[in-house]
N, C-alpha and C positions, 0 to 999 in steps of 0.2 A: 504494500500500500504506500499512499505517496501524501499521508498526511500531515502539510508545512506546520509544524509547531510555532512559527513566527507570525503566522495568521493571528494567533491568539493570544500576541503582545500588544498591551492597552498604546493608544497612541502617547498617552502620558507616561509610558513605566522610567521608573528613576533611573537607571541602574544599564550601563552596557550589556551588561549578561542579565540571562530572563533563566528563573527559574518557574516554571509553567507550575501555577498553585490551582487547585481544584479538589473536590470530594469525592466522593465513592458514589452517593447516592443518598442512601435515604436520612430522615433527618428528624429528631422528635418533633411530635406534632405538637401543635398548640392545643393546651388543655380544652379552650372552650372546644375546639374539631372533635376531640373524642366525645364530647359531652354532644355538639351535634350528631355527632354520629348515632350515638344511642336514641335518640329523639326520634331520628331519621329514621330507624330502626323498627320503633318501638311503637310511632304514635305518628299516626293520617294528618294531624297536623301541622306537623312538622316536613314538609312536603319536597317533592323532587327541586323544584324550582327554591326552596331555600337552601336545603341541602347542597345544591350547586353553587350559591352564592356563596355560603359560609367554604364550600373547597378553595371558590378562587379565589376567596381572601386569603385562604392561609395560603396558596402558592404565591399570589401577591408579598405576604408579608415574610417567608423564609428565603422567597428570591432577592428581597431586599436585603436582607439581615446575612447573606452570604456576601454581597456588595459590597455593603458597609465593613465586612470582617474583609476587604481587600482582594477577594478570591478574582483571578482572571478567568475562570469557567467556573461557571455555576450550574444549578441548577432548582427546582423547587424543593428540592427534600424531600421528594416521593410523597407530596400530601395526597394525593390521588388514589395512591396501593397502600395496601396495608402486607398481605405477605405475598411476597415474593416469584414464588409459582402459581398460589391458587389464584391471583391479579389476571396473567396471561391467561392460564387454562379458562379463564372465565370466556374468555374471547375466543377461543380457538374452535373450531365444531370437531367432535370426535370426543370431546371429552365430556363427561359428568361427573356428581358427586355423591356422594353416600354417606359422610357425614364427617364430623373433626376427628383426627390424630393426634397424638400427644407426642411431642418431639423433643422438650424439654422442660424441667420442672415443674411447672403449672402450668406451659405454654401447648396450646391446641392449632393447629390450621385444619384445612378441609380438604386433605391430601384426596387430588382429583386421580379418577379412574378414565384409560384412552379405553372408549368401548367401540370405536369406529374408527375408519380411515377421518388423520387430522386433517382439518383443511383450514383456508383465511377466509372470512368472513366479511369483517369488517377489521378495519384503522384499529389498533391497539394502544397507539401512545400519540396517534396526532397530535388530539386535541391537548394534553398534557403539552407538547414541545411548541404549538403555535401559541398557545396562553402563555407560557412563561417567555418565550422566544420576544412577544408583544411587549410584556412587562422589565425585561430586564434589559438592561443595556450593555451588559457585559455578554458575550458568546457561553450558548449556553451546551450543556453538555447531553446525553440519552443516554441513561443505565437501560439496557436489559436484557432481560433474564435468557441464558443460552441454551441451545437447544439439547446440550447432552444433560445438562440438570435437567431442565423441565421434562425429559424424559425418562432420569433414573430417581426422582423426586416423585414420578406418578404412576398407578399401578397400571399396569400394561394387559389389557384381556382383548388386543385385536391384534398385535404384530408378532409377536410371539419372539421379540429381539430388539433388544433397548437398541440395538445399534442401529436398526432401521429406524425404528422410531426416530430417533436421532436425527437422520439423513432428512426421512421428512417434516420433520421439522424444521430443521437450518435453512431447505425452501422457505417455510412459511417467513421466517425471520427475514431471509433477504427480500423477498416480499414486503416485509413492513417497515423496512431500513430503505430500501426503494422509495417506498411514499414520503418517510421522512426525509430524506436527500430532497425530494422535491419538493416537501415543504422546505427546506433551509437549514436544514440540520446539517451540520461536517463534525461532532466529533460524538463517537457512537461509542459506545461501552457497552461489550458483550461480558456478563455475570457469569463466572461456571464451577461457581461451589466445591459443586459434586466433582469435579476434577481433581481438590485435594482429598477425597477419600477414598478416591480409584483411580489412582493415578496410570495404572497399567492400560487405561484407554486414551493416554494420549494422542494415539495416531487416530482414531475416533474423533477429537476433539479436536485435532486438524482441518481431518476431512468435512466437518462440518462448519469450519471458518472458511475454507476454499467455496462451500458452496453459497454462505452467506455475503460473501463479496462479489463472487459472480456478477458483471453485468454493471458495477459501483464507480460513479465516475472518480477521476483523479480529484484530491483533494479532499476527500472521505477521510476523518483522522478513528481507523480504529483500533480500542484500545481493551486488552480482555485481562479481565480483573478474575482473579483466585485465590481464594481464603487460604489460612494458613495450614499449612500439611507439609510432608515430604518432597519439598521442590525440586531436588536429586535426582526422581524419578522421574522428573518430565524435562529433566536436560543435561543437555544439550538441547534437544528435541525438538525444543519450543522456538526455538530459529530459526526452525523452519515454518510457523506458523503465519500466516499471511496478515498480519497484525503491523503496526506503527509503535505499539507500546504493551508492556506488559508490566502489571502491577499486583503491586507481592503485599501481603501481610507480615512484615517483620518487626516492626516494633515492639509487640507484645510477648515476641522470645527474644527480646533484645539482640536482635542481629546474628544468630548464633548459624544462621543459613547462607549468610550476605555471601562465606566464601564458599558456597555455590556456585553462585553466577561469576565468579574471578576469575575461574581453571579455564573456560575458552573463553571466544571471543563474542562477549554478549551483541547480538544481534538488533532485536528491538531499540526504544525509548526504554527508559525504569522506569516508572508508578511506581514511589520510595513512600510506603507508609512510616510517615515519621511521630504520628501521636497515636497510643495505646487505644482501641476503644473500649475497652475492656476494664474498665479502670475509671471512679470516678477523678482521681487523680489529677488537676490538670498540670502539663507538663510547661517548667520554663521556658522561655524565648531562649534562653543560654542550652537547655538540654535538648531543644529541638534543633536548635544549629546544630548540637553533636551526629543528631541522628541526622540532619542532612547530608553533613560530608562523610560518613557511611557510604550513601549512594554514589558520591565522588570517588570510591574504591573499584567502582563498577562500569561507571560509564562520565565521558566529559557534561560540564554543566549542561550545553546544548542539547543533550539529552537524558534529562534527569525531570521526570515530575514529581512534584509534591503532593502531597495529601495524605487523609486519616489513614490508618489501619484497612479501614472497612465503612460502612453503613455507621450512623451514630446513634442512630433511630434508638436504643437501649437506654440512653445515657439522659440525666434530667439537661434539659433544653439549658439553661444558663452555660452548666459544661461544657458541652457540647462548644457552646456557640465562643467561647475563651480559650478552646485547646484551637480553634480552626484560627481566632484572631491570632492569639500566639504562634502559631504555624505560620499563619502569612506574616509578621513581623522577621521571625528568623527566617525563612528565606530570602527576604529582600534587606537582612543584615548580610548573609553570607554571600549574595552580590555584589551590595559592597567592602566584601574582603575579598572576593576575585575580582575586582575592577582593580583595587589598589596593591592587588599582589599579596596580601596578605595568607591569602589561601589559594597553592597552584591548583591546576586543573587535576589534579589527582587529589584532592581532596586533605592534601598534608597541609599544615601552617607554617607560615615561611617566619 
């Protein structure tokens, strides 16, 4: 793929070198939305038409509040989905439901069943990327969810082979990456979880990026995000995936993988998660620098992005919104310590 990361430097940025800051996705909602939501839920008078009001306020007010914290890509915080797979499945035909699964502690989704051949329907995330795309004036970003998770995340009673599934799924996706290109979207983020818990299907997860670009004009920045697991096992590999960027969850085992990506020659962008989400914790402007130039041991500034861990969506909203401001301050400190020489492009201090 051939997507310019220079696109996406503000006309104003301070700093010779651009370290490209952005999030993962999703983002705590604002209290009063969950409380909509139950209303919406619960009670006819609380109706479609307010219920849509009260979303695009909060995608209004977390596309803002990503702004204000500096970020050069944003996006709305995912006010729109709630989890993950059962969002998509909602849209996709082929799939039903049958009721919640319990996935962790108290935590339930409505782990969807393929009982038919999948197909595309309707627009999954238009109206999501033309609403925020209208509101915000920074370039905005599109988390979503990849087609070998949403396939080994749902129960399978028509293909008889997560791998096909797979396959046709990654159509459906470049299908709905197509639409968004035409709406105006250029930097895409394909989610693939389930990649670090079965890593042995790397070439699977290839094959399904090849067929999700298919057809993608130049200038498409895409970028595939996977949670943290044994990264060892999908590289080298992953060099060969038809990706711009490739963003890692290291923060939260304190970098103990970074010399992974060392022993060749990393191929993509980094997506360097430098703040833990895991953790109310928030992290200094001085110990996010550290974890920046981490990502400096891997690859030149010019291709190093910033951002969380992961999703923040867990964490109470104030935190959240102080680990991402604290993030965008240390990187645009540690620009200017490679503008002034302070810091070579290998990430050491002169």
């Amino acid at each position: 793929m051939t997507g310019d990361r220079e696109r996406f430097r503000p006309a104003d940025h301070p700093n010779d070198h651009f370290l490209l800051t952005t999030v993962v996705g999703s983002y705590p909602k604002p209290t009063w939305l969950n409380r909509a939501r139950d209303l919406h839920d619960d009670s006819s008078a609380f109706d479609d038409e307010a219920w849509d009001e009260a979303v695009d306020d909060a995608s209004r007010l977390i596309t803002g509040e990503h702004e204000r914290a500096g970020l050069d890509v944003v996006c709305d915080g995912e006010m729109r989905r709630e989890e993950m797979v059962e969002f998509f499945a909602r849209r996709i035909g082929g799939y039903e439901f049958n009721g919640p699964v319990k996935v962790w502690g108290h935590n339930y989704f409505d782990k969807p069943s393929v009982v038919s051949e999948v197909t595309y329907d309707e627009p999954w995330l238009r109206e999501e990327y033309e609403f925020t795309a209208d509101v915000a004036e920074r370039p905005v970003k599109v988390p979503i969810t990849g087609p070998y998770t949403l396939a080994s995340w749902s129960f399978d009673e028509a293909y008889g082979s997560d791998e096909t599934l797979a396959y046709e799924l990654a159509d459906l996706v470049n299908e709905e990456i197509a639409g968004l290109v035409a709406a105006g979207a250029r930097y895409i983020q394909i989610d693939e979880p389930a990649l670090a818990t079965t890593p042995d299907d790397h070439a699977v997860v290839g094959e399904c990026l090849e067929r999700i670009v298919t057809g993608l004009p130049d200038g498409v920045r895409i970028g595939l995000h996977v949670c943290y697991g044994d990264y060892s096992r999908i590289y080298p590999e992953l060099n060969d995936y038809p990706i711009d960027e490739f963003d890692v969850e290291l923060a939260n085992g304190d970098y103990d993988q970074l010399d992974v990506f060392t022993g060749d020659d990393f191929e993509p962008d980094l997506g360097l998660g430098v703040v833990d989400v895991h953790t109310t914790d928030v992290e200094s402007v001085t110990e996010i620098e550290a974890n920046i130039r981490e990502g400096l041991r891997v690859v030149p500034p010019e291709n190093l992005t910033v951002s969380p861990d992961c999703g923040v969506k867990l964490l109470p909203r104030e935190v959240a919104r102080s680990k991402i401001e604290n993030m965008v301050r240390a990187a645009r400190n540690v620009e200017n310590d490679l503008d002034s020489g302070a810091i070579d492009a290998g990430g050491r201090t002169t």
